[in-house]
DRENROGU-258986 format. One line per 3 residues: number of its first residue (from 1); for each residue x, y, z of C-alpha. Coordinates in steps of 0.5 Angstrom, whole numbers, plus 500, padded with zeros to 3 digits. Each point is the difference from the previous one (the first is absolute). Layout:
! residues N
NUM> X/Y/Z  ...
//
This chain:
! residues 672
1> 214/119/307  493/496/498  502/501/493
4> 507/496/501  496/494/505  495/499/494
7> 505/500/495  505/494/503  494/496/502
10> 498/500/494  506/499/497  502/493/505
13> 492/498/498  501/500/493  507/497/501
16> 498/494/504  493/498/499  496/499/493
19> 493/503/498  495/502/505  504/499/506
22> 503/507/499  494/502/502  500/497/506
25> 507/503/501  499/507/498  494/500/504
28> 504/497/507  505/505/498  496/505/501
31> 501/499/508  506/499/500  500/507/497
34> 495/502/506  505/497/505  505/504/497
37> 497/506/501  498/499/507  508/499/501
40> 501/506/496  496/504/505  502/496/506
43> 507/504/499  497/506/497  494/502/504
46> 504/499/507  505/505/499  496/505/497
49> 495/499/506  506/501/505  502/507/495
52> 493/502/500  500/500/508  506/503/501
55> 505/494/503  504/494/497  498/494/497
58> 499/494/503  506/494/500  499/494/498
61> 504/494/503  505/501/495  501/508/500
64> 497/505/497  495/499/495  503/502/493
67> 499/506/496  494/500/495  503/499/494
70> 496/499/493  505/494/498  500/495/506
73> 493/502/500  499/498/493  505/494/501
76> 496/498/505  493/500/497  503/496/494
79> 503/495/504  495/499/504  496/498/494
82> 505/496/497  501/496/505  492/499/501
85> 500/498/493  506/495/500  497/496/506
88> 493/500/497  505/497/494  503/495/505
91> 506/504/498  505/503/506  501/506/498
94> 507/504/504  500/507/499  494/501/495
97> 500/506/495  502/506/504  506/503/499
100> 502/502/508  503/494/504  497/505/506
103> 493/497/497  502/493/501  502/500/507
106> 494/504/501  495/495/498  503/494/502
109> 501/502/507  495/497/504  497/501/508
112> 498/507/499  495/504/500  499/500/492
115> 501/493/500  494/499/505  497/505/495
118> 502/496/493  496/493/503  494/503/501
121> 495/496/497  492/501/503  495/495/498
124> 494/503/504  499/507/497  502/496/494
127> 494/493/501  496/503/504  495/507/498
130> 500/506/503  494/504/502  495/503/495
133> 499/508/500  504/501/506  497/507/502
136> 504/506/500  502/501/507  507/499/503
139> 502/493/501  500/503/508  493/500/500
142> 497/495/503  493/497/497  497/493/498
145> 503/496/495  496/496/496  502/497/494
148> 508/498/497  505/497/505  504/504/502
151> 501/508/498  506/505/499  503/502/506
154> 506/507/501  504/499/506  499/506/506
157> 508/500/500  503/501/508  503/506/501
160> 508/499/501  500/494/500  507/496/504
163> 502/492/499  498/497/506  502/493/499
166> 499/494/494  500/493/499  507/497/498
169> 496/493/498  495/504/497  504/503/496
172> 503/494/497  494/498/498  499/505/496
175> 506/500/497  503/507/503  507/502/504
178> 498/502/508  502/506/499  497/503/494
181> 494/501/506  504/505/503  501/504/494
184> 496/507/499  497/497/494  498/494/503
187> 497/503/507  496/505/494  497/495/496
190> 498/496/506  497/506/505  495/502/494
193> 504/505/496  498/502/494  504/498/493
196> 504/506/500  502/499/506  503/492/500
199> 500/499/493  496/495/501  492/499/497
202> 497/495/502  492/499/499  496/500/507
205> 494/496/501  495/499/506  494/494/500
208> 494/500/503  497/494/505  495/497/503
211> 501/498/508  497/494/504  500/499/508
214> 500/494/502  497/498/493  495/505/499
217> 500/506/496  501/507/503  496/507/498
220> 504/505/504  502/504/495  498/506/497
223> 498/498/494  497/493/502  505/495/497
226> 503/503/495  504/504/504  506/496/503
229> 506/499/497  508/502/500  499/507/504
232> 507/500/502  503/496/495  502/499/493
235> 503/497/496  505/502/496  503/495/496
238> 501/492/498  508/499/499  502/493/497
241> 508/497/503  502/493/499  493/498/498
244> 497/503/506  495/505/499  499/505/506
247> 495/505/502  502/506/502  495/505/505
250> 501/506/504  496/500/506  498/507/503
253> 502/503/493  493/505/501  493/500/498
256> 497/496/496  492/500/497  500/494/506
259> 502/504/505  493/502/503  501/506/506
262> 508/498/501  506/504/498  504/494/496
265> 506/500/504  504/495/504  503/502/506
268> 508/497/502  498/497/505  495/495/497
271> 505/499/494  506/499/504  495/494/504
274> 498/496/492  508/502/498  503/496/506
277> 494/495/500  499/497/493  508/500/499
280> 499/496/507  495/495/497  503/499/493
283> 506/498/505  496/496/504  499/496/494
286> 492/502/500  496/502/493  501/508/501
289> 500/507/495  507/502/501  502/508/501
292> 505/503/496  501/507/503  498/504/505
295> 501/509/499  496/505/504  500/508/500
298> 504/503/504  495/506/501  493/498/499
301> 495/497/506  494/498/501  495/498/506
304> 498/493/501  496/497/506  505/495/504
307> 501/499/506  506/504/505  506/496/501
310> 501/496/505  505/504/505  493/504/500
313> 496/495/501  498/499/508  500/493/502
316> 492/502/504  499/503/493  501/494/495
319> 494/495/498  499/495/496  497/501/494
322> 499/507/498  501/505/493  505/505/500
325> 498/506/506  504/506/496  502/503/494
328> 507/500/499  504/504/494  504/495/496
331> 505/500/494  497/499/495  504/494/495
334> 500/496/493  501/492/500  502/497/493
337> 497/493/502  500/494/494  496/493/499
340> 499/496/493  494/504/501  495/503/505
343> 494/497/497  495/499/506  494/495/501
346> 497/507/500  502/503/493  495/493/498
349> 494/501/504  500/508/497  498/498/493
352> 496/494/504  496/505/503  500/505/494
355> 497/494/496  505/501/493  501/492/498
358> 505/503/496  505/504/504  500/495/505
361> 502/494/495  506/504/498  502/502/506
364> 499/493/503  505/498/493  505/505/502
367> 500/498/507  501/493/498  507/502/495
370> 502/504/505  500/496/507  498/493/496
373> 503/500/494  501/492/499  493/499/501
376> 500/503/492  498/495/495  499/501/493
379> 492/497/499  498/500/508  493/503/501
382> 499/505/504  496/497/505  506/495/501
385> 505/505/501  495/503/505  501/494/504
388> 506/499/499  502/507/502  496/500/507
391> 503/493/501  507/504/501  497/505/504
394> 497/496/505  508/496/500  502/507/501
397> 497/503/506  500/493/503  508/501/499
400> 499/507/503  496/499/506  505/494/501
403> 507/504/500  496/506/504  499/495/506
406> 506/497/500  504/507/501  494/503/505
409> 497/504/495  494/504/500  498/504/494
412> 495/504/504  496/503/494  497/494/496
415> 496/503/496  499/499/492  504/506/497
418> 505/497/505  500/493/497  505/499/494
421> 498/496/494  507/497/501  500/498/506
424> 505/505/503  500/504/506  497/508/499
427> 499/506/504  504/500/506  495/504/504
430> 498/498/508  503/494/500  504/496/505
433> 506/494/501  497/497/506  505/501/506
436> 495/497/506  497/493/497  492/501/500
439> 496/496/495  496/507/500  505/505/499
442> 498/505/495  504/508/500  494/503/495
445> 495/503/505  494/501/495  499/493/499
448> 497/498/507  496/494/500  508/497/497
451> 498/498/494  507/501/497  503/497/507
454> 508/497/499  496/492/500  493/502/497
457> 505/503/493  499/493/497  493/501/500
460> 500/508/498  503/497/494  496/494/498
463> 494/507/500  504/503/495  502/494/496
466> 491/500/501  500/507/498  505/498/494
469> 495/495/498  494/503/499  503/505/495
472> 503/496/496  494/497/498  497/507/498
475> 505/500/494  495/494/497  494/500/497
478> 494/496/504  500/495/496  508/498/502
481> 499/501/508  497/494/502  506/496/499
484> 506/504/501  496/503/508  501/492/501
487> 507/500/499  501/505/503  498/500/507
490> 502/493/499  508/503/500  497/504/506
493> 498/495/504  505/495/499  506/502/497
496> 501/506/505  500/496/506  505/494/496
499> 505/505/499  499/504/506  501/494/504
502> 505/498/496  505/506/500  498/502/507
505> 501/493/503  507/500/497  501/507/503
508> 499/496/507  504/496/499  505/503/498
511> 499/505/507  501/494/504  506/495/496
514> 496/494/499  500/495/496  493/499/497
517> 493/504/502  496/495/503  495/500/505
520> 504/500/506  504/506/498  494/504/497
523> 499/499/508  505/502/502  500/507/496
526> 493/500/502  503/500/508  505/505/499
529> 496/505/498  496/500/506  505/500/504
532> 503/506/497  494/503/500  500/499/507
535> 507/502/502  499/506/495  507/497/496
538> 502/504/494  499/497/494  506/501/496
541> 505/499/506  497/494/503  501/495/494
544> 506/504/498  503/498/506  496/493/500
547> 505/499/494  505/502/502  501/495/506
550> 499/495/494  507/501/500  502/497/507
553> 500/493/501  495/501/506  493/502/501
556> 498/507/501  497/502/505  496/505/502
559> 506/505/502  503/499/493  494/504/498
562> 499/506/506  501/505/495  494/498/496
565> 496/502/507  499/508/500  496/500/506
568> 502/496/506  493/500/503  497/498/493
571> 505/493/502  497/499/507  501/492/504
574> 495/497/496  501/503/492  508/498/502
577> 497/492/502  496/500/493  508/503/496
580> 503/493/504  495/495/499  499/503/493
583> 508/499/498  501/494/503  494/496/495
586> 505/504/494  506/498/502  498/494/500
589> 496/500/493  507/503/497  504/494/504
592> 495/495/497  502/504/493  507/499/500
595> 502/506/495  507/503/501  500/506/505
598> 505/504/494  494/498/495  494/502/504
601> 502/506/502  501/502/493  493/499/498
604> 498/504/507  504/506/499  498/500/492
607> 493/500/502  500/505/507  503/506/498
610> 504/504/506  499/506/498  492/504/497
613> 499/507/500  496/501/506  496/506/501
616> 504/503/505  506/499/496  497/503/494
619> 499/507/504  506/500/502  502/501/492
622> 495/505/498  501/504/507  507/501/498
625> 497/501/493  496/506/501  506/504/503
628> 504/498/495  504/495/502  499/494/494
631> 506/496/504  496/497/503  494/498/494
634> 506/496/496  504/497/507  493/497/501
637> 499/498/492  507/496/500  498/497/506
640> 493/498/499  501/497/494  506/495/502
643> 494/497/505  503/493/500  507/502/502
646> 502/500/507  503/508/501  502/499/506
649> 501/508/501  492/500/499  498/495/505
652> 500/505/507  496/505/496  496/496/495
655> 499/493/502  496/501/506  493/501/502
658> 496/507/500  504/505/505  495/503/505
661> 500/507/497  496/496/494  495/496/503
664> 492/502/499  503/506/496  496/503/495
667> 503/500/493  505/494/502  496/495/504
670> 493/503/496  499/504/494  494/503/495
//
């Protein structure tokens, strides 16, 4: 098979290109040939797996997979390298050099699992250096890393694993049919499985971080701080499609040096809750990771501490807030989640503390290539490009904390290692879409004096630009900080609050379908939040029927918005006083603008989702999840990411504030 690759790629290299240039072909070909040969074993390898444990081969979308036959095999190794050669030759080659035309349709297939394969292309393990003189302990143990940045990884495969659902646009993105999710070869790959077993090698790695609370860095390790890191997560590849590359990573793929005293597993509940909500926000039009699939065993169970549910709950019984009372025994899951990259403010301030100027400066450089790669320019000192790379941060986050207010969002743990260098969303742990309006509102119950609360995140996040800033500068020398300190917390302190102010402002104004963000409509938003948080409106409903009654050629009044009050007590003579005194100034505000009812209405809706994965909706999924019924997860899943959509079928169930069995309810209202 190789012999065959190597021979017709060299044959296409000399026929096409002239001297040195033969070279570089042959030494391309030479992946092609390994590409080749991963095809090879993804037909081989699953039927000899399958033979070996007494039952039949997977199918394929297509039907079976084929026999192993040398000639295709042979024909398709050539191919593959022929066609590689004839693109590096700007020549488009059908057929290549095989003799089968089997091989051809093999090779040019695309949307499978071999084809995901054939564009993997990891930049990190190949930029960026591994750790030095790793002892010889299994990568499971957990210890303190101290140099490289990032070390090799096996994933602890689940035991009898099942699809349980996968994302249709996510797919897209990666190039892939929906339905080769569900295959056997697909659920083995992404549950952990070994090579054998899915055909698939790909080459894990985990990252250790540093940690910062509230901008101050935290010791509460092990190994100080040179033991936090991917302790339930790791990468598995960075695939290219359409220009667009995509890290792949499994969370709660097992134990990894990073995973101190825990077991490295995820649980289905926690899954199905980051599945449905970062497809959720990626729908909302917010900066988010996305997640590809979901699968999780049907046999294996681990404890975790949580709450009870809540029919178990007694009124009397529930406080607010308080960590989980009880163990419970879950199953356990594997989550493929994916981002440009998952590099994180905490990844620069580990080789900030460690003091190594170097890897911090390559890692800083491969950051920038791989979240700001228009920021390279031939002959910009590095001190420029650290500006110029915190100066788009900084845009970033004001944009994310932006995007969290206007949908009700609250992020829960803010932390560092939680901060993407991208400015995504990452890690759906305790947070929380605000149902009830309360400036305050904060699900995560270790954060008690509220730091992270849902109107202090522009603040959280301003700290971790703060914490970013000050290890950038470690990548310098002392000679060079002085200058590049003063720009830096000059983009602090003056950029963050323009961009902020700016996109939130339009948020805004958006919510209310105005015509421009003045004074007196900064006035007005500021009124309604109070009266909503008097009345205790639900967020989402309120302005979702506040645009909705754009549409009427009349006033709202408050009765157009009673479905937003979830507590009749809450809106009592004088809060409903407030409501009336407060819809009147904005009718007429929206009468002195002049904007046609059809247009403003539209700009309301775009901007006021009707439908977010609130908590308590989230259990109703991964509840049904853990008996076995996924119906329910992938209902929830088409459902929440057509949020602008009216779905009227939905609106009974979905569309409405907390239900009483919800309210003050460990693990919906407050989690840990």
């Amino acid at each position: 098979v190789l012999s065959l690759g190597s021979r017709a790629a060299s044959q296409m290299a000399a026929v096409a290109l002239p001297g040195g240039r033969a070279a570089s072909i042959a030494a391309t070909a030479a992946g092609a040939e390994f590409r080749a040969m991963r095809a090879v074993q993804a037909v081989a390898l699953p039927r000899l797996a399958a033979a070996r444990r007494g039952r039949r081969a997977a199918t394929s979308t297509s039907g079976a997979a084929p026999a192993f036959c040398p000639a295709v095999a042979a024909g398709l190794a050539a191919g593959l390298a022929a066609q590689a050669a004839g693109r590096l030759a700007g020549r488009r080659v059908v057929g290549g050099a095989g003799r089968c035309r089997a091989s051809t349709a093999v090779a040019a297939a695309g949307g499978t699992l071999d084809d995901l394969a054939a564009r993997v292309d990891n930049s990190l393990l190949r930029e960026l250096r591994p750790e030095r003189d790793p002892p010889a302990t299994p990568t499971t143990q957990s210890r303190a890393v101290r140099t490289g940045h990032f070390v090799r990884v096996v994933p602890e495969a689940l035991p009898d694993p099942g699809f349980v659902a996968a994302s249709p646009s996510m797919c897209k993105e990666l190039g892939l049919d929906p339905s080769e999710a569900e295959t056997e070869r697909f659920v083995a790959a992404f549950s952990g499985a070994a090579q054998e077993e899915s055909g698939i090698d790909f080459d894990a790695w985990a990252m250790g971080y540093a940690v910062s609370v509230q901008g101050h860095n935290s010791t509460n390790s092990p190994f100080g701080p040179f033991g936090y890191g991917d302790g339930r997560a790791m990468s598995i590849a960075e695939v290219v499609h359409e220009g667009q590359r995509w890290e792949l990573q499994l969370k709660g793929a097992g134990r990894t040096p990073f995973s101190r005293q825990f077991d490295g597993r995820a649980v289905l509940r926690s899954s199905v809750r980051e599945l449905l909500a970062s497809e959720a926000m990626h729908a909302l039009g917010v900066p988010t990771s996305r997640a590809l699939c979901l699968v999780a065993s049907d046999t294996e169970r681990i404890s975790r501490a949580w709450y009870p549910p809540p029919e178990a709950e007694r009124k009397s019984q529930r406080r607010r807030p308080h960590p989980p009372s009880m163990l419970v025994e879950e199953r356990t899951a594997m989550l493929c989640r994916c981002a440009p990259s998952f590099l994180r403010v905490g990844h620069v301030e580990l080789h900030a503390l460690r003091g190594e100027r170097e890897e911090l400066e390559r890692l800083i450089k491969h950051a920038v290539r791989r979240e700001y790669p228009h920021l390279i320019e031939d002959g910009k000192a590095f001190p420029e490009l650290l500006v110029d790379f915190f100066r788009e941060f900084v845009r970033r986050q004001a944009e994310l904390v932006s995007g969290w207010l206007r949908v009700g969002y609250v992020q829960g743990n803010m932390n560092s290692d939680n901060c993407l260098l991208g400015g995504r969303t990452l890690d759906y742990g305790p947070f929380g879409f605000m149902e009830a309006y309360h400036p305050l509102y904060q699900p995560f119950t270790s954060d008690a004096m509220g730091g992270y609360a849902f109107a202090r995140q522009p603040g959280a996040a301003k700290k971790n630009c703060m914490s970013l800033a000050d290890s950038l500068l470690e990548a310098l020398p002392q000679g060079e900080r002085a200058e590049v300190s003063t720009a830096l917390q000059r983009a602090l302190d003056e950029d963050f609050p323009v961009h902020f102010n700016k996109v939130h402002g339009e948020g805004c104004r958006r919510k209310l379908g105005l015509l421009a963000w003045d004074q007196d409509a900064r006035e007005l938003w500021s009124d309604l939040l109070k009266a909503m948080q008097a009345s205790e409106a639900d967020f989402t409903v309120l302005f979702r029927l506040l645009a909705m009654s754009a549409e009427e050629p009349v006033s709202p009044t408050l009765d157009d918005l009673s479905r937003a009050f979830g507590n009749p007590e809450a809106l009592d003579a004088e809060a409903s006083a407030a409501w009336v005194a407060w819809l009147d100034r904005y009718s007429a505000r929206v009468a002195a603008d002049g904007r046609a009812p059809e247009e403003r209405a539209a700009e309301m809706k775009a901007a006021s989702p009707k439908f977010i994965p609130r908590n308590w909706m989230l259990f109703e999924a991964y509840d049904a999840a853990e008996r076995g019924d996924y119906s329910v997860v992938k209902g929830m899943l088409e459902a929440l990411t057509r949020p602008y959509d009216e779905q009227p079928d939905l609106e009974d169930a979905y569309f409405r504030a907390a239900p009483p069995w919800a309210q003050e309810v460990g693990g919906l209202s407050f989690m840990s």
